[in-house]
C-alpha positions in Angstrom: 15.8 -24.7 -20.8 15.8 -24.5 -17.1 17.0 -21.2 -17.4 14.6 -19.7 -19.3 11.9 -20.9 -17.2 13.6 -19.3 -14.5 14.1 -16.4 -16.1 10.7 -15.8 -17.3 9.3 -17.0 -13.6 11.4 -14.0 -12.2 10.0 -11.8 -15.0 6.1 -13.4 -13.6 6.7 -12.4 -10.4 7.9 -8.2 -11.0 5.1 -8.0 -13.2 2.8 -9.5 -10.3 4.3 -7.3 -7.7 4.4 -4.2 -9.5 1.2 -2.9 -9.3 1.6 -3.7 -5.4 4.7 -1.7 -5.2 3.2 1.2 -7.6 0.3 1.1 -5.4 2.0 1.7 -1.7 3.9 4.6 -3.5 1.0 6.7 -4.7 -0.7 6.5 -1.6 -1.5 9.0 1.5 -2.3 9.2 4.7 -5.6 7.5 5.7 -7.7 9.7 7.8 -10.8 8.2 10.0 -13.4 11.1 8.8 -16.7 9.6 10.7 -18.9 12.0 12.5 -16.1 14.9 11.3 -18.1 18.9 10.9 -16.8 19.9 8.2 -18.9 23.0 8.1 -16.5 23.9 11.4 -13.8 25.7 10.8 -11.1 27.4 12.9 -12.5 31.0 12.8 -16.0 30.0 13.2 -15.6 27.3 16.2 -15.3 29.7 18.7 -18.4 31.4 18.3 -20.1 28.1 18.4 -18.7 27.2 21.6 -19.5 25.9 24.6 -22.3 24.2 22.6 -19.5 22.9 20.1 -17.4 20.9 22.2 -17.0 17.1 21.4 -16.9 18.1 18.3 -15.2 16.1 15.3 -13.0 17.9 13.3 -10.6 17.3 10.9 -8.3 20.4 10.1 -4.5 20.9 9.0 -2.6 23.6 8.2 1.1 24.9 9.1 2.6 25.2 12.5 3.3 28.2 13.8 4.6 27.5 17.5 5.5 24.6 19.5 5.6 24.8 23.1 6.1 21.8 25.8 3.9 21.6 29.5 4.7 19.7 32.3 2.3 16.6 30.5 1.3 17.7 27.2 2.9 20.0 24.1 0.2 22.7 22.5 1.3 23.1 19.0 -0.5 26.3 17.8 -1.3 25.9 13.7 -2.1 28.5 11.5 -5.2 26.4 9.5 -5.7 26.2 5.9 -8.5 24.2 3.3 -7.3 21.0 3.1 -6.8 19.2 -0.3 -8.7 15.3 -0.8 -5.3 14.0 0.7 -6.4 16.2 3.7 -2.8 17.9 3.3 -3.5 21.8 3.8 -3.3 24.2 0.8 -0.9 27.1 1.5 -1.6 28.5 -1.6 -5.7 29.0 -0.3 -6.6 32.2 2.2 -6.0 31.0 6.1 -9.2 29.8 8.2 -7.9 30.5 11.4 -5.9 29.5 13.9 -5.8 26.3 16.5 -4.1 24.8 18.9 -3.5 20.8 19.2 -3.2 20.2 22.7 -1.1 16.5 22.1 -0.7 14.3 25.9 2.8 13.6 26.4 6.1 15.6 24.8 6.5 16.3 20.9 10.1 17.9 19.7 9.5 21.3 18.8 12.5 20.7 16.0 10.2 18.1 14.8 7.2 19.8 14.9 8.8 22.6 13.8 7.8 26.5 12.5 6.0 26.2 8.8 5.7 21.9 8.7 2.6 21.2 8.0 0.5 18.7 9.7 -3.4 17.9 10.2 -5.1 16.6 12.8 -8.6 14.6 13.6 -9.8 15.4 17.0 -12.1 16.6 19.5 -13.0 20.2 19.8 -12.2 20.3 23.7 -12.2 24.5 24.3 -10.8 28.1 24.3 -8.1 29.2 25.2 -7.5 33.2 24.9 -4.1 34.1 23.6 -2.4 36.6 21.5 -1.2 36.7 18.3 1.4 40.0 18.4 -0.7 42.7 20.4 -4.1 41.8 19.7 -5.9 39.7 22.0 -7.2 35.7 20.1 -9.3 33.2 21.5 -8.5 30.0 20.0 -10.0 26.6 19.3 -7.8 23.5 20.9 -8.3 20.2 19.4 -7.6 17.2 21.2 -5.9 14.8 18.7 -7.0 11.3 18.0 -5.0 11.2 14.5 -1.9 13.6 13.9 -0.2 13.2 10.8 2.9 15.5 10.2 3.7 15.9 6.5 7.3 16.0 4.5 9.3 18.8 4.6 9.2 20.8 1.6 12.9 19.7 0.4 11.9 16.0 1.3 10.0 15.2 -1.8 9.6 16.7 -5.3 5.8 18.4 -5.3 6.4 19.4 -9.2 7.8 17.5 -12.2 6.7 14.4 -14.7 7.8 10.7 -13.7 8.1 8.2 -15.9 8.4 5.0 -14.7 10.4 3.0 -12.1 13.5 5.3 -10.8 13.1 7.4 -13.9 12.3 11.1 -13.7 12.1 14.5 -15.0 11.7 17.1 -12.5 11.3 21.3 -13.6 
């Protein structure tokens, strides 16, 4: 008899926690959106600056270049719609590119060529630049939030899942 009560008390508490554990699983990144434009975009904040700075905006897409200063690492994205997980769309057209101008040193293998990643920050300036040849003036974003997201290979973006540790992928 004891047994059983402790049986089905173990069987109580998985049913309790599932929905717990189910729940932290299927869950994102949480981004503070308050006071975001999301009428700017990469291409157009430019031409809206100087009067644009201070800005809020909340943009992601996939790194292009990574390069470390003396006290800060600029971290040049190409900028892409974002989804309602704010995780950028490669499959959408490009809005631009930004730079993220992050205090302090990020690895450039971390935050590496074609990771994606999006930011909420402060539109701070220009800065010209060049993409090949042709002259660019870009947008840089101070960050308040960063988020970088998995690699590619690090999680399965396509299938059907079926329960706990069961799973079909195609």
């Amino acid at each position: 008899m004891l047994r059983e009560r402790l049986t089905a008390l173990r069987g109580s508490r998985l049913l309790l926690a599932l929905p717990l554990l189910l729940a932290a699983c299927a869950t994102g990144p949480r981004f503070d959106a308050a006071g975001v434009n999301r009428a700017l975009t990469p291409k157009n904040a430019v031409a809206k600056l100087p009067a644009a700075e201070g800005t809020q905006v909340l943009w992601g897409g996939v790194i292009l270049n990574t390069t470390n200063l003396k006290d800060s690492t600029d971290v040049e994205v190409l900028g892409y719609p974002l989804d309602t997980d704010q995780e950028p769309q490669r499959d959408q057209q490009p809005l631009g590119r930004f730079i993220f101008a992050a205090k302090g040193y990020l690895e450039p293998a971390t935050y590496a060529k074609d990771r994606k990643v999006t930011v909420v920050g402060r539109l701070t300036r220009s800065q010209a630049g060049k993409v090949g040849e042709s002259d660019y003036v870009y947008p840089v974003v101070t960050p308040g939030q960063l988020y970088l997201w998995p690699q590619e290979s690090d999680y399965n973006t396509g299938g059907v899942h079926f329960g706990i540790g069961v799973g079909v992928g195609f």
